[in-house]
Backbone bond lengths (Angstrom), bond angles and torsions (degrees), N, CA, C in turn:
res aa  C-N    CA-C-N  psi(-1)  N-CA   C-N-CA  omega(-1)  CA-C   N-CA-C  phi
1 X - - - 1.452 - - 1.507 110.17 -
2 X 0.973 144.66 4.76 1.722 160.89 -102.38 1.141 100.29 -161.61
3 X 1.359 113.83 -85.44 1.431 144.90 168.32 1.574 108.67 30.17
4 X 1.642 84.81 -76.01 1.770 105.17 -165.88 1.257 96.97 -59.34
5 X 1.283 106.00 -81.79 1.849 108.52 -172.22 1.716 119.76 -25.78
6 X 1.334 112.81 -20.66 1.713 108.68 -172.80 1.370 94.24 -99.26
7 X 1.290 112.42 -33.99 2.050 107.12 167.64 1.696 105.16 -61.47
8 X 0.881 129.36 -47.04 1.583 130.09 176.15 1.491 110.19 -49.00
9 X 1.095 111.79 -56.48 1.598 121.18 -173.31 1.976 100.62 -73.27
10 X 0.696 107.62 -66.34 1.682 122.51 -172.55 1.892 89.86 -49.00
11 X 1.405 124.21 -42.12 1.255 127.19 179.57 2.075 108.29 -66.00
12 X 1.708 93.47 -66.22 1.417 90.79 166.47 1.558 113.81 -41.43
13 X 0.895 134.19 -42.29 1.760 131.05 -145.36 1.289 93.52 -78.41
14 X 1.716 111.52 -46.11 1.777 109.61 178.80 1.148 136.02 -56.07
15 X 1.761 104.95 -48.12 1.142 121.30 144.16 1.235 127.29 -25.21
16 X 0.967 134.17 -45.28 1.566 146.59 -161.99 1.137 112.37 -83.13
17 X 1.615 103.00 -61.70 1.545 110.48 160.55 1.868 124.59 -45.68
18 X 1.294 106.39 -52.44 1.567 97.98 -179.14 1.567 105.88 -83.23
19 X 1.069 136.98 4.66 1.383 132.35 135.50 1.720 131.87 -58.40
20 X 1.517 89.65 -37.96 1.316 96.11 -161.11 2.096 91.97 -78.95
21 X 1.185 88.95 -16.82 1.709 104.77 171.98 1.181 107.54 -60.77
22 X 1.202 114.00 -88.10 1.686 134.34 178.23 2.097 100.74 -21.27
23 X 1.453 107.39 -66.93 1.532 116.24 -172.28 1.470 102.26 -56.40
24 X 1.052 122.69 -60.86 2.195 108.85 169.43 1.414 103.58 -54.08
25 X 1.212 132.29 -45.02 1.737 108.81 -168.26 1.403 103.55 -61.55
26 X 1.349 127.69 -55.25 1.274 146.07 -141.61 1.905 88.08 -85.58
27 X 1.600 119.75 -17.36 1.333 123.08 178.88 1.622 109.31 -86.28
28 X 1.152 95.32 -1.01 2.511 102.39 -150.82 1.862 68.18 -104.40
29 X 1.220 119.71 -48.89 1.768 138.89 -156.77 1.910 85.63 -50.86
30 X 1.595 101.93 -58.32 1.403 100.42 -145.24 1.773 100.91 -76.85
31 X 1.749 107.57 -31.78 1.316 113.13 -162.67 1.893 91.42 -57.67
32 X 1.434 110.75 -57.54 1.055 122.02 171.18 1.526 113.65 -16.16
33 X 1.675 115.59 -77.01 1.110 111.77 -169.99 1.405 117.04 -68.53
34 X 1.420 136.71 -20.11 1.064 154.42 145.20 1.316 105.95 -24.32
35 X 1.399 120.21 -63.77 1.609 121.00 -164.92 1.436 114.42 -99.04
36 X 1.325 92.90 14.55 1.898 116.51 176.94 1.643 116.30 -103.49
37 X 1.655 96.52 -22.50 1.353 104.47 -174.19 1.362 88.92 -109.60
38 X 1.115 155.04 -47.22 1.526 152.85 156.03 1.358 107.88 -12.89
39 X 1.613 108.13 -64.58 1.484 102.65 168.54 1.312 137.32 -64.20
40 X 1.403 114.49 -23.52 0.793 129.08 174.37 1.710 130.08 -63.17
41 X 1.516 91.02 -36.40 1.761 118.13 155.53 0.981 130.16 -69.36
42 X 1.231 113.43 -9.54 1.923 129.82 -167.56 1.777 89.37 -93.59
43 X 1.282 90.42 -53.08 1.798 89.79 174.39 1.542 124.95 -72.73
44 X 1.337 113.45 -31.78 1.584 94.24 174.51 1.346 109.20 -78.77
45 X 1.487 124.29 -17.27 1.518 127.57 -173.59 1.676 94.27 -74.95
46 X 1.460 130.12 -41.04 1.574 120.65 -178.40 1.597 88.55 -64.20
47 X 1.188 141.29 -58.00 0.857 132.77 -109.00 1.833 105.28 -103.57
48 X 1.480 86.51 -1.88 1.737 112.49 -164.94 1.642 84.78 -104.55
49 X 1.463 126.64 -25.59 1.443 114.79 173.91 1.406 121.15 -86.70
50 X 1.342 98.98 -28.09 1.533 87.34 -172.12 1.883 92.97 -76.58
51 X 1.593 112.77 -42.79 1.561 99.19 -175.60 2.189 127.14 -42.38
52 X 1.887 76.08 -38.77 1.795 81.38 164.02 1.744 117.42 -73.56
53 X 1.177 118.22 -21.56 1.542 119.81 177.97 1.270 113.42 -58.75
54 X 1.431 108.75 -59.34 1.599 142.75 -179.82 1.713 103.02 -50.74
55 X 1.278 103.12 -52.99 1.679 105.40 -178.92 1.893 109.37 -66.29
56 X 1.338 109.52 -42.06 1.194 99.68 178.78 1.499 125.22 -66.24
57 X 1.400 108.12 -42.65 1.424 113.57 151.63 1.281 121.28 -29.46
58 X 1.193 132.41 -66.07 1.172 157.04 178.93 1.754 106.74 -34.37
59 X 1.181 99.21 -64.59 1.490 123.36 177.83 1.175 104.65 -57.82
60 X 1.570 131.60 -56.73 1.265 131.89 -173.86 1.799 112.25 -62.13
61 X 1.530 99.82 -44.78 1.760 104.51 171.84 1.435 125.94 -53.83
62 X 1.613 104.80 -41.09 1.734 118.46 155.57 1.234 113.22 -41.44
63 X 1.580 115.98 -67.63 1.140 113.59 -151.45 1.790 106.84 -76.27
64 X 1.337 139.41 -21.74 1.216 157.78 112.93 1.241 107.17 6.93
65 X 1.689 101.32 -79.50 2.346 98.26 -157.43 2.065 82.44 -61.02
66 X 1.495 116.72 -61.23 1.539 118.00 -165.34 1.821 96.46 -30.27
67 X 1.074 118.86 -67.39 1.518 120.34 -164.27 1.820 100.03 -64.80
68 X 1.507 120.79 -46.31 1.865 100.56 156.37 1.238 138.87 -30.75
69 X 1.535 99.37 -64.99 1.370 128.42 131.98 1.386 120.22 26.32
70 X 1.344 109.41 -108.67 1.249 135.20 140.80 1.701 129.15 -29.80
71 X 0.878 115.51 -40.46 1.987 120.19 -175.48 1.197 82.41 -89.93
72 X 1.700 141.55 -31.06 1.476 110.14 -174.54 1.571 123.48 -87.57
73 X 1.619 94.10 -20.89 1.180 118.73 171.52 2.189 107.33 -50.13
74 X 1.450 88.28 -48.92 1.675 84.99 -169.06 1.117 99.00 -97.56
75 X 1.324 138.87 -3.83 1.748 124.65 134.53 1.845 115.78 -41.03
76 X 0.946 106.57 -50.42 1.395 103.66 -177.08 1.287 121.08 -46.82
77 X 1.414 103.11 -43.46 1.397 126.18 174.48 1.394 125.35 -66.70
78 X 1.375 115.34 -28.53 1.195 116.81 -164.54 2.023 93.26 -106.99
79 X 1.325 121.36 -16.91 1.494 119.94 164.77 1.121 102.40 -83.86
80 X 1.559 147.60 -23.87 1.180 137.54 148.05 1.724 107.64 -35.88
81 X 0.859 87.15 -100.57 1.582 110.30 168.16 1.995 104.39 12.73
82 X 1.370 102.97 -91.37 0.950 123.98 146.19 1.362 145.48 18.56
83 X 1.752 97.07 -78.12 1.414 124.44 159.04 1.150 121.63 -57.11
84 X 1.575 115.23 -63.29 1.699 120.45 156.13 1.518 111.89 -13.74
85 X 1.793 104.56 -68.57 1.797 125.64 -159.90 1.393 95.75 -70.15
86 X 1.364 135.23 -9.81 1.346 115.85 159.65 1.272 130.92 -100.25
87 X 1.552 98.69 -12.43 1.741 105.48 179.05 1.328 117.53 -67.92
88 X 1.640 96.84 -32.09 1.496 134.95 -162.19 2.142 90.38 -72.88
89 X 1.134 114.26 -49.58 1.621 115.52 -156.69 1.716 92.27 -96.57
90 X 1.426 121.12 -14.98 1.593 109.09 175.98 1.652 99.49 -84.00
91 X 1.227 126.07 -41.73 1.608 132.49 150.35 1.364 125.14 -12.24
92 X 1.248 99.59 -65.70 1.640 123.64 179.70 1.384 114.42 -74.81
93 X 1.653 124.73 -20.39 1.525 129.71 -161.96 2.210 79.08 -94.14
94 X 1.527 105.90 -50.09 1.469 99.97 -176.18 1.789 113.18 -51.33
95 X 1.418 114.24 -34.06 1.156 124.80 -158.32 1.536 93.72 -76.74
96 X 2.046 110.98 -55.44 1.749 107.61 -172.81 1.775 88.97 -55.74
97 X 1.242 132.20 -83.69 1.567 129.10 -160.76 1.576 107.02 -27.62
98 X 1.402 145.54 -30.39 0.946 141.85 -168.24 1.774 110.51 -97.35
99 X 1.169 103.49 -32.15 1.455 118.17 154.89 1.678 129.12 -47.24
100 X 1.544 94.74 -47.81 1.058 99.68 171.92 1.523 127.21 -66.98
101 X 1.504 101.29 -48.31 1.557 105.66 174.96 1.665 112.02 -47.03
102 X 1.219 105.50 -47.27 1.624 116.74 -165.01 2.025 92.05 -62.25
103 X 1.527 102.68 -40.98 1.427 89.11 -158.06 1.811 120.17 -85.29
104 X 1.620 116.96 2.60 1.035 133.45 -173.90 1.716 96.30 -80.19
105 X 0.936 137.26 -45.53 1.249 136.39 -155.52 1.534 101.25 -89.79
106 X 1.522 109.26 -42.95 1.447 94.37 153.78 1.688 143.16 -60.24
107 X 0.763 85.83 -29.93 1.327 103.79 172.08 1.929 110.69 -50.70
108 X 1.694 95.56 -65.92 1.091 111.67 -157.23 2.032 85.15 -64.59
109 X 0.956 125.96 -32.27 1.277 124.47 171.88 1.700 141.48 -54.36
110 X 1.351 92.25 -35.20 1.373 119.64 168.40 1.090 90.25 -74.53
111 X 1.533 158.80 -55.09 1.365 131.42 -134.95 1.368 110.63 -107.09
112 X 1.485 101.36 -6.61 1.968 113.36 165.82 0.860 105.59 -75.34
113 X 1.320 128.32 -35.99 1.639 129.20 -174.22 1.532 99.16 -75.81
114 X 1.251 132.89 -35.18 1.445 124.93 -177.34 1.671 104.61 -70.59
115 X 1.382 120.39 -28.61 1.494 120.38 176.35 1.221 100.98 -61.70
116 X 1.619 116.63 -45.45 1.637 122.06 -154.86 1.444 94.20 -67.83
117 X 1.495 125.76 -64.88 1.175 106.71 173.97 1.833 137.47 -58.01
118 X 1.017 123.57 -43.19 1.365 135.64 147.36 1.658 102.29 -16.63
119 X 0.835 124.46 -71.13 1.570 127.57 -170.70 1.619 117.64 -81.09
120 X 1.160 110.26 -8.98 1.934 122.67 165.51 1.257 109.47 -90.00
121 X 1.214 111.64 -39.75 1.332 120.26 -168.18 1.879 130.36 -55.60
122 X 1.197 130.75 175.16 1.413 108.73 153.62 1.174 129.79 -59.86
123 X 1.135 127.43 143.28 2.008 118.52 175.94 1.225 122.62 -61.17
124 X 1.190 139.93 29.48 1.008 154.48 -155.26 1.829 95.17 -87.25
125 X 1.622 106.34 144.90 1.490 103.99 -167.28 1.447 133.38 -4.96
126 X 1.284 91.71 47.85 1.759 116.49 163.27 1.786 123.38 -32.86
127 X 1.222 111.64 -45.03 1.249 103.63 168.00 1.847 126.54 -74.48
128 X 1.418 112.32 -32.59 1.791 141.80 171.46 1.734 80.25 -43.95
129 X 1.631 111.16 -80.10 1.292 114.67 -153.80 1.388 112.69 -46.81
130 X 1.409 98.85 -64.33 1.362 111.05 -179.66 1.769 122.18 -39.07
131 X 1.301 102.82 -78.43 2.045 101.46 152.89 1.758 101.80 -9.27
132 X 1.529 101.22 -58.85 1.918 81.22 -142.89 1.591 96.26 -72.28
133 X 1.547 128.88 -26.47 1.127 111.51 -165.31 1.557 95.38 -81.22
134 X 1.154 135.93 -30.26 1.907 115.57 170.80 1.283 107.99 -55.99
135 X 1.482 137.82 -33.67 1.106 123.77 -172.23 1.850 113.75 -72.95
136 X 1.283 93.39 -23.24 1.782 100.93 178.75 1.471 83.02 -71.95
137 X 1.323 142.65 -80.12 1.462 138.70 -144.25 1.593 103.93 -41.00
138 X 1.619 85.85 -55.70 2.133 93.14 -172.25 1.717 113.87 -49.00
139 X 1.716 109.59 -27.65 1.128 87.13 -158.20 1.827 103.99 -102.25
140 X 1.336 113.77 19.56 1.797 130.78 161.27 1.061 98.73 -59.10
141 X 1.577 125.97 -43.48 1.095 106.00 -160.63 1.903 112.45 -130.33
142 X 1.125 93.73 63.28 1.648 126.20 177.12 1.453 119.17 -136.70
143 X 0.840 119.03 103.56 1.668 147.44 -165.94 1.446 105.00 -62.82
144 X 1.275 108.11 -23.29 1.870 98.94 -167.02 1.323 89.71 -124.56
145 X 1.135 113.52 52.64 1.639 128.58 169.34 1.844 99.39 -136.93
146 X 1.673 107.86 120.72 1.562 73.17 -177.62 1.844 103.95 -117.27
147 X 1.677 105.31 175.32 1.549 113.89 -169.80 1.387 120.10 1.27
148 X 1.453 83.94 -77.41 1.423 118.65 -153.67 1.775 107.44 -72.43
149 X 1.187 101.96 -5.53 1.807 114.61 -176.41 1.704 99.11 -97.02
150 X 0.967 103.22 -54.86 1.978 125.46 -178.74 1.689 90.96 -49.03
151 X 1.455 114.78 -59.22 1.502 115.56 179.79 1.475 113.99 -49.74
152 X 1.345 109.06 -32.94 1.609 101.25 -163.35 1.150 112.44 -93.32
153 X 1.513 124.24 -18.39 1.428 122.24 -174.98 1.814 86.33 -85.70
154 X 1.058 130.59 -4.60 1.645 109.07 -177.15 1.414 91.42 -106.19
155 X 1.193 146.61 9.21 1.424 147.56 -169.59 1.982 93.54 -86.52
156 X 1.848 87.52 -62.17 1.423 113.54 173.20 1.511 124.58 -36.84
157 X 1.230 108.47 -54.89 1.523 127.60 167.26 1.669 105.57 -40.49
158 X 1.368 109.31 -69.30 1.189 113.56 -177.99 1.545 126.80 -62.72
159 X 1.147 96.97 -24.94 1.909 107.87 162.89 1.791 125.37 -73.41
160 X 1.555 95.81 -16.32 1.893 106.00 -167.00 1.770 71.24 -100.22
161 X 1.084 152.41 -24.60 1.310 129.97 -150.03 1.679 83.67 -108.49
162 X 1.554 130.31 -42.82 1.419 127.40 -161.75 2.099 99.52 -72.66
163 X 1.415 113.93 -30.83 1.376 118.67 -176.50 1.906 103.12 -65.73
164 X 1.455 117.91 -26.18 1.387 137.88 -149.55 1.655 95.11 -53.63
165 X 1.824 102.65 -44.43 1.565 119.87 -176.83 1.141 93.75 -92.06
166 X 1.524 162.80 63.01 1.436 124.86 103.56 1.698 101.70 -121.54
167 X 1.334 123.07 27.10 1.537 111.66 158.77 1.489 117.13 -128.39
168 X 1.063 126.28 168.07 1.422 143.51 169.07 1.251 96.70 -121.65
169 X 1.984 105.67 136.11 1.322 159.07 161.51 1.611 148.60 -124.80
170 X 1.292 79.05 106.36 2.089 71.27 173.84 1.271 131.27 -112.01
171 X 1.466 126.86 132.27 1.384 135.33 -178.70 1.378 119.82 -142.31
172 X 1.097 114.74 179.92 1.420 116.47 -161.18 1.761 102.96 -110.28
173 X 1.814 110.42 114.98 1.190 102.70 176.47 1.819 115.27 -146.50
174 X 1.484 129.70 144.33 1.207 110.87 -164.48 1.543 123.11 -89.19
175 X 1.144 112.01 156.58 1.677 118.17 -164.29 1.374 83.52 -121.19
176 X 1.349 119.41 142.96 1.315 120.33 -145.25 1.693 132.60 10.43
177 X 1.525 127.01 -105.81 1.055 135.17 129.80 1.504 142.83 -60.66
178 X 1.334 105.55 -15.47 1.809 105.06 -178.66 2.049 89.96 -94.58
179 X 1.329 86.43 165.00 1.516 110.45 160.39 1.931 115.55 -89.75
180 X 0.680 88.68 147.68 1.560 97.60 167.25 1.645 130.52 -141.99
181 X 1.066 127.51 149.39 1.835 108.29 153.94 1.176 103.37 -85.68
182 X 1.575 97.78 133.77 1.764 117.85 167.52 1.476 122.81 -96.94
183 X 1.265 115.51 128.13 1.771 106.03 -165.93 2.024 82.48 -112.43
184 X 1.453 108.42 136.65 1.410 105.06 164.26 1.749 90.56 -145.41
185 X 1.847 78.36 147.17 1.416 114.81 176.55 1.242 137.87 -79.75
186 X 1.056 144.97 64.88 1.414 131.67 -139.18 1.961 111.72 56.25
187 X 1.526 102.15 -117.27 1.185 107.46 161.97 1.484 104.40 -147.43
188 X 1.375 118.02 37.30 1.503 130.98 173.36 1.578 103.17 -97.53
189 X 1.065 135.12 -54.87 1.435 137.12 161.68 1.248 118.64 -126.28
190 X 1.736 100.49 167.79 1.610 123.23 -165.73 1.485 105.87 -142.67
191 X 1.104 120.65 117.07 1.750 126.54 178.31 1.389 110.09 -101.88
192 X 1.253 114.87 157.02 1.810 123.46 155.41 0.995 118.69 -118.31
193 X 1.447 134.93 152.84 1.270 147.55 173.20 1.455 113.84 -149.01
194 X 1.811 115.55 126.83 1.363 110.39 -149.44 1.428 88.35 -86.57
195 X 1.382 110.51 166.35 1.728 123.45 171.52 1.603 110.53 -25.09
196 X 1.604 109.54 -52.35 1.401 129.55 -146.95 1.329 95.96 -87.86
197 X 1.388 134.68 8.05 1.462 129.90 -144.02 1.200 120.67 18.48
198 X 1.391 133.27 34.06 1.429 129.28 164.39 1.366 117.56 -67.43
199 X 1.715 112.92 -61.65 1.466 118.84 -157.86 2.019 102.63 -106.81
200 X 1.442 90.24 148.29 1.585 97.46 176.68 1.451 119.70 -139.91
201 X 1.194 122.06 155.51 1.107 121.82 -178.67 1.375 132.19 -159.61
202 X 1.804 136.92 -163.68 1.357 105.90 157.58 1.491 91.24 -172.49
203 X 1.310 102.12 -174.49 1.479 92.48 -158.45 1.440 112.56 -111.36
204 X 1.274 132.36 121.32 1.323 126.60 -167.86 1.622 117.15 -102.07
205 X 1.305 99.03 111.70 1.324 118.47 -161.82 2.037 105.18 -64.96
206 X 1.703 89.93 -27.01 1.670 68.74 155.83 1.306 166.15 -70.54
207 X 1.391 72.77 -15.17 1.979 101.87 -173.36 1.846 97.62 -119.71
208 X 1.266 110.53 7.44 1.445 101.78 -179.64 1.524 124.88 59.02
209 X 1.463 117.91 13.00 1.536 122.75 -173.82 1.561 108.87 -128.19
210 X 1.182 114.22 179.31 1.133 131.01 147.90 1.756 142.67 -46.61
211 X 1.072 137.90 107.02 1.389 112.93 -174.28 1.715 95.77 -137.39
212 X 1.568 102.02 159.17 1.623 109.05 -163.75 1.537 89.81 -99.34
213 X 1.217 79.45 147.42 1.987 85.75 155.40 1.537 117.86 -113.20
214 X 1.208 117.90 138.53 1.493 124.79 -177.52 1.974 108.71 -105.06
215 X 1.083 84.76 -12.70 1.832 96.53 -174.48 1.484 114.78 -50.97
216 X 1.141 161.38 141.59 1.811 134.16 -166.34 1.491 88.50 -115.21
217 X 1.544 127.48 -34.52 1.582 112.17 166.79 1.600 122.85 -36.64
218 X 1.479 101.37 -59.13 0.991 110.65 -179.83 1.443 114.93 -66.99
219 X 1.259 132.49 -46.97 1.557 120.69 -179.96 1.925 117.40 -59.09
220 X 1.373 98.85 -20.43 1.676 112.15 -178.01 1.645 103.61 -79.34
221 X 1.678 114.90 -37.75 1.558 108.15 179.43 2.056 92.69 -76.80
222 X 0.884 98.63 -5.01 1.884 88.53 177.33 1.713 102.42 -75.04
223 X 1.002 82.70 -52.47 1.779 86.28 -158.61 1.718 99.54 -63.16
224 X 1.491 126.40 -39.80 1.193 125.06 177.86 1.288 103.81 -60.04
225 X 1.425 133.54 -56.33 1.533 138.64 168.28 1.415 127.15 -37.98
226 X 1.341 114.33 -30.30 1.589 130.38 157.31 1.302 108.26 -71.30
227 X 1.294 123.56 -74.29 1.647 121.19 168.96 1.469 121.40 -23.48
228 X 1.720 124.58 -23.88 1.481 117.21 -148.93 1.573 81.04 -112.20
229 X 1.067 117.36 -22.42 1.679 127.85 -158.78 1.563 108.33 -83.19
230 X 1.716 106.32 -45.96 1.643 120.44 153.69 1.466 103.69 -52.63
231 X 0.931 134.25 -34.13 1.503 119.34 -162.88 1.620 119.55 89.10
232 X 1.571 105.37 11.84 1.637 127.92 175.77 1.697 123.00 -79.16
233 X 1.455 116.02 -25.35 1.406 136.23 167.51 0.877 124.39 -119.98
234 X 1.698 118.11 175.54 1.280 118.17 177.26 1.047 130.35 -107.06
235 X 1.118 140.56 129.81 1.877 152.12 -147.84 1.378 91.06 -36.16
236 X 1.382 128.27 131.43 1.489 124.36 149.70 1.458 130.80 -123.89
237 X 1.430 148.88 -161.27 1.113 123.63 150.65 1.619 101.83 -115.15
238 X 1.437 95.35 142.80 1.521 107.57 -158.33 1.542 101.03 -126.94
239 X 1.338 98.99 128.11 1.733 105.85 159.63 1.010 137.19 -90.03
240 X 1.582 137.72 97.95 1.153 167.08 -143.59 1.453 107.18 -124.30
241 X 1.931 115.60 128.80 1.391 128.29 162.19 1.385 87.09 -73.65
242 X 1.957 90.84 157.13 1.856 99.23 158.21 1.818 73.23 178.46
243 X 1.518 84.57 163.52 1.795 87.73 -176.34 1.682 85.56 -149.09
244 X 1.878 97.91 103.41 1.362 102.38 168.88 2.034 118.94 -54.11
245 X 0.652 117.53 -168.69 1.571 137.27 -150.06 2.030 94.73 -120.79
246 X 0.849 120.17 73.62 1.479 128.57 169.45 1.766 107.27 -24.04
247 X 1.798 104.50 127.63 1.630 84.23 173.72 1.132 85.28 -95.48
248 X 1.633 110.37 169.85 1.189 157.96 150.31 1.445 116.84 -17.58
249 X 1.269 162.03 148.12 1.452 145.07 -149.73 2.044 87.74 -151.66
């Protein structure tokens, strides 16, 4: 009467067992795929970093050649540039060399004309003048003097000689062998007055010489005219002989 019921149970129990079989294999199956897809994630997760590594790289190398790019770009520009600024300064080296030629002869021209005048002129610190224009000649032809320096001391020359007419000066200079004080006027007249203040005179540009004055007005506006010229009196207006130089008709 039994029988069945212990086949039922003894059946359940087997059952159970090759179930309980089946649920671990099908559990080993899943852990498996579990730790198959884990790995599998381990790799797209490396594989998702290095692709983001790679991209940033990427980006950074872009952004790199663009900024090369660019700096070579304004290299171009600036060896442009360049080329111009040398065509431009080999231009200018033809232009100074051609300058120069043109400006030597002037030069040498201007400083005949400073003789020419120098030697028309009143005698007035005749030796000063004279000096400076040899020193212009000497220094044409001195090499470690350059153009544009040679130009300026003869510019100068011509400015100490153009100032000559709006001042009056007196100093001490000799007319033949004696000394004298020399009173000059601009460069319209030139007086003498001997050491001793005895004798006076002046120079008459008509006759190219010397001539005395005996007049005592006139030798008294000398000596005041020397005094004002030192910087010893006070400015006056003074009447003075002088016999300009007649032009030519």
């Amino acid at each position: 009467m039994f029988k069945p019921l212990n086949c039922l149970i003894l059946f359940a129990f087997i059952s159970s067992g090759l179930f309980a079989s089946d649920l671990d294999k099908s559990l080993d199956v899943i852990q498996k795929s579990n730790n198959t897809l884990k790995s599998y994630q381990k790799k797209i997760d490396k594989n998702e970093n290095i692709r983001e590594t790679l991209f940033d790289q990427y980006k950074q190398k872009t952004a790199q050649l663009k900024n090369t790019q660019k700096y070579n770009e304004q290299l171009e520009k600036i060896i442009v540039s360049q080329k111009e600024e040398l065509q431009s300064m080999d231009q200018q080296l033809i232009d100074i060399e051609q300058t120069k030629k043109n400006i030597y002869p002037l030069m040498l021209e201007m400083i005949s004309s400073l003789k020419v005048l120098i030697k028309s002129d009143t005698p007035f610190l005749l030796q000063e003048r004279e000096d400076r224009v040899k020193r212009l000649e000497d220094s044409l032809t001195k090499a470690d003097i350059k153009t544009n320096e040679k130009f300026r001391i003869i510019l100068e020359a011509f400015k100490i000689e153009y100032d000559y007419a709006k001042t009056i000066e007196a100093y001490q200079e000799k007319i033949g062998n004696t000394s004298y004080n020399i009173l000059r006027l601009g460069r319209v007249a030139l007086y003498y007055q001997s050491l001793d203040l005895k004798n006076y005179g002046y120079f008459n540009k008509e006759t190219n010489k010397w001539e005395e004055i005996t007049d005592s007005t006139s030798k008294s506006n000398i000596r005041t005219a020397i005094k004002i010229a030192k910087k010893q009196g006070n400015v006056t207006l003074l009447n003075l002989p002088f016999l300009a130089k007649k032009e030519a008709k």
